[in-house]
C-alpha positions in Angstrom: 28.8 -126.9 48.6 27.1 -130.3 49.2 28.8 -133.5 51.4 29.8 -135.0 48.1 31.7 -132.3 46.6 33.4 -131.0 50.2 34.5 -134.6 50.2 35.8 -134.3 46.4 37.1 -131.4 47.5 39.1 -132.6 50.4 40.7 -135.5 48.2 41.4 -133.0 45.7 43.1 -130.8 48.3 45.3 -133.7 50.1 46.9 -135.0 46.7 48.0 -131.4 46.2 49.6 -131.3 49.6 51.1 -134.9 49.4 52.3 -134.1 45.9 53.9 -131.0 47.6 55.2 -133.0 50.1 56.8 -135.7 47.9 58.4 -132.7 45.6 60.5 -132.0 49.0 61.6 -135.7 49.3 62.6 -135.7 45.4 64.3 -132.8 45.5 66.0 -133.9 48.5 67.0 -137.4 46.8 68.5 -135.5 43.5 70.5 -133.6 45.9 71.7 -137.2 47.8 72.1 -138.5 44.3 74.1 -135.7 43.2 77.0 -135.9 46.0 77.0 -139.8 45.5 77.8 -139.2 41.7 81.1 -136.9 43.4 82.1 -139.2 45.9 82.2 -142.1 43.8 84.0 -140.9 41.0 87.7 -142.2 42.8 89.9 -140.1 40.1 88.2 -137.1 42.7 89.0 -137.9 45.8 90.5 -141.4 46.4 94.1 -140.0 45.4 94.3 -137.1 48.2 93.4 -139.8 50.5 96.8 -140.8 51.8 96.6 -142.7 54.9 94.8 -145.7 55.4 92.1 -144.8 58.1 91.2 -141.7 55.9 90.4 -144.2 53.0 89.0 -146.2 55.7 86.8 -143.7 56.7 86.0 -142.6 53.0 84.7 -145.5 51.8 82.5 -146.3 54.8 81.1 -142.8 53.9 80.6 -143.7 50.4 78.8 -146.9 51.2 76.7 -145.1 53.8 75.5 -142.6 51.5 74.8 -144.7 48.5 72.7 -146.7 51.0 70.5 -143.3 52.0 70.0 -142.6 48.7 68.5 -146.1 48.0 66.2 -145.8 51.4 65.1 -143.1 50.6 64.2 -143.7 46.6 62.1 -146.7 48.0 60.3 -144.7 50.5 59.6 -142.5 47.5 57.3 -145.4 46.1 56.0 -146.7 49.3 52.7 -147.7 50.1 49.6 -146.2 48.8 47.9 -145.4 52.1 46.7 -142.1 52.2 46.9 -141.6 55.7 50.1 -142.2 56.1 52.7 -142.4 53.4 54.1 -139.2 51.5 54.9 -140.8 48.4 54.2 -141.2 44.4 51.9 -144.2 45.0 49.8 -142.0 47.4 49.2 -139.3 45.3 48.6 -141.2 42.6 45.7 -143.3 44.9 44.0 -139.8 45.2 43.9 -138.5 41.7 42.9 -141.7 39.6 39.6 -141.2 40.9 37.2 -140.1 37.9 35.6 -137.7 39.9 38.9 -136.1 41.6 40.7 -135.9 38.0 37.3 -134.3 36.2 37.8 -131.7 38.9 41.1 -130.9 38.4 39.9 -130.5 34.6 37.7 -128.2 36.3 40.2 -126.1 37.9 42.3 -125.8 35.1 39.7 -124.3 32.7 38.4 -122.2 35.3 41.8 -120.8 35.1 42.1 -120.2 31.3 38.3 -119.4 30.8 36.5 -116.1 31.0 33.2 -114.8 31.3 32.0 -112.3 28.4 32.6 -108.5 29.8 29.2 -106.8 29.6 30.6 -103.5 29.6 32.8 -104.2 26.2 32.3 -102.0 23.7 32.0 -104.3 20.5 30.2 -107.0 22.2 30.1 -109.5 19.5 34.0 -109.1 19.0 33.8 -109.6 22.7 31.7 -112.6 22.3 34.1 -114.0 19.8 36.9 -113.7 22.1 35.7 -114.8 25.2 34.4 -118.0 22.8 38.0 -118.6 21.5 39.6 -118.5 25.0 37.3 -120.6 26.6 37.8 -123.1 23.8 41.9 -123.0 25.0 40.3 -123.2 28.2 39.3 -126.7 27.2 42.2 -127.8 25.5 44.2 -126.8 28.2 42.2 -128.8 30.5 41.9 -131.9 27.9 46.0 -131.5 27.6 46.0 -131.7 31.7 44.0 -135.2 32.0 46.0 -136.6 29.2 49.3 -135.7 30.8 47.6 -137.2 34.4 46.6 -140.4 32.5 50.1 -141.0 30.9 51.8 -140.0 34.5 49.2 -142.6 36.4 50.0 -145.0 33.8 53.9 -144.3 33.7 53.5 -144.7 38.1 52.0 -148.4 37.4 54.9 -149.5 35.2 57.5 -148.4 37.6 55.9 -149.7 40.6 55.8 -153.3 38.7 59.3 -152.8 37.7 62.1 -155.4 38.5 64.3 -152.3 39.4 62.0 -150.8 42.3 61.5 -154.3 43.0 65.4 -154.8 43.9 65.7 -151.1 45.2 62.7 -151.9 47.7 63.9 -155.9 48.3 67.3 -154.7 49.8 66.4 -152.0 51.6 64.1 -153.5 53.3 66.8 -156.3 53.9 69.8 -154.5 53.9 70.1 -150.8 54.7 66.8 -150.1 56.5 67.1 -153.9 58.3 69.8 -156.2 59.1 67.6 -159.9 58.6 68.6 -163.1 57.8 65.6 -163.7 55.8 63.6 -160.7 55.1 59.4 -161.0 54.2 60.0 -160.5 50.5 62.6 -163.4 49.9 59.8 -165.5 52.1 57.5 -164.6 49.6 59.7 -163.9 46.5 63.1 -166.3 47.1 66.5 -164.8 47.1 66.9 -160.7 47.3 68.3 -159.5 44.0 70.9 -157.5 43.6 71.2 -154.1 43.4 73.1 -152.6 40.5 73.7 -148.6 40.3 71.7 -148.6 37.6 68.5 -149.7 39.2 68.2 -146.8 41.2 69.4 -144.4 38.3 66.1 -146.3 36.0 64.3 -145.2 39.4 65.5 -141.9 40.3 64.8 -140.6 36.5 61.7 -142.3 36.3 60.4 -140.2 39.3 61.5 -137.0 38.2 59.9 -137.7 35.3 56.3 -138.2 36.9 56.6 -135.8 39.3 56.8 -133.1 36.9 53.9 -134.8 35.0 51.9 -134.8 38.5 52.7 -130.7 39.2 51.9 -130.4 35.9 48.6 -131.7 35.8 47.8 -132.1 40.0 50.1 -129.7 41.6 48.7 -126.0 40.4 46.5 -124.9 43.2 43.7 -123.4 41.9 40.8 -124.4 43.9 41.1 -121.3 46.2 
């Protein structure tokens, strides 16, 4: 193997292990996500509340955990920097490399594709088969890049999205800071708020291009 393709290699091999990485975090989030949806639905819980510090206590709970969630959805989309950050953004910074994503169309005909067996006994039915599956083989790995172009291009419309933009804008004010003025409004004016439903458009929007990213990144095959 020559510099240039251990290098590719390399690249190819750290977006798998980010991506791996950043499959922990989202499954972690949906679970956050999915005890927020229980502890905010009052006609659950509130009611068996009775006393006034329990409620107290409830609701400080509830805020605290709403807040987590929202941390750790931006952190989902944090910075691109490769050595550093486990997130979409970083994985997607490794794969929309031409050479990294003709690879991984490599590796995922190499998977389907097949060599012709010179022992068969009909080897021109052989011949024909082994041609017809290494034709799949292609598709397959035509179908991979085209579902890795869509996810790359799905991962810039969220990250230029006024609802990552608020989710990001108050953490970093809000629940991961306490500032008077944080860098964003310096740069950006007044924080926006944060509704519910930008972190749902987030949340969704994630799971979606994660599974587009194992899809088309995440199958380790180079071994």
């Amino acid at each position: 193997m020559s510099s240039s393709d251990s290098v590719l290699h390399e690249k190819t091999k750290k977006a798998q292990i980010r991506l791996d990485r950043v499959l922990d975090h989202l499954l972690n989030l949906i679970q956050v996500h999915e005890i927020n949806k229980g502890i905010h639905d009052p006609n659950r819980l509130l009611p068996s509340l009775k006393s006034q510090p329990a409620l107290a206590a409830f609701r400080t709970l509830r805020t605290g955990f709403i807040q987590y969630e929202m941390i750790r959805l931006a952190a989902l989309w944090d910075s691109d920097n490769t050595d550093e950050y486990e997130s979409v953004p970083t994985v997607a910074s490794l794969v929309e490399d031409q050479q990294v994503r003709s690879q991984l169309m490599d590796i995922e005909a190499s998977f389907w594709a097949r060599s012709v067996d010179e022992y068969a006994d009909d080897r021109e039915l052989e011949q024909l088969i082994c041609d017809a599956e290494n034709r799949f083989a292609s598709e397959r790995a035509n179908q991979s890049d085209f579902q890795l172009g869509c996810a790359l291009d799905k991962i810039k419309e969220i990250k230029e999205s006024s609802q990552l933009a608020a989710v990001r804008k108050n953490r970093n004010k809000y629940f991961a800071h306490s500032l008077n003025q944080s860098r964003d409004e310096i740069r950006d004016g007044a924080t926006p708020k944060l509704s519910l439903d930008d972190g749902r458009y987030v949340l969704d929007a994630s799971v979606e291009v994660v599974q587009a990213l194992l899809s088309s990144v995440g199958k380790n095959r180079s071994t």
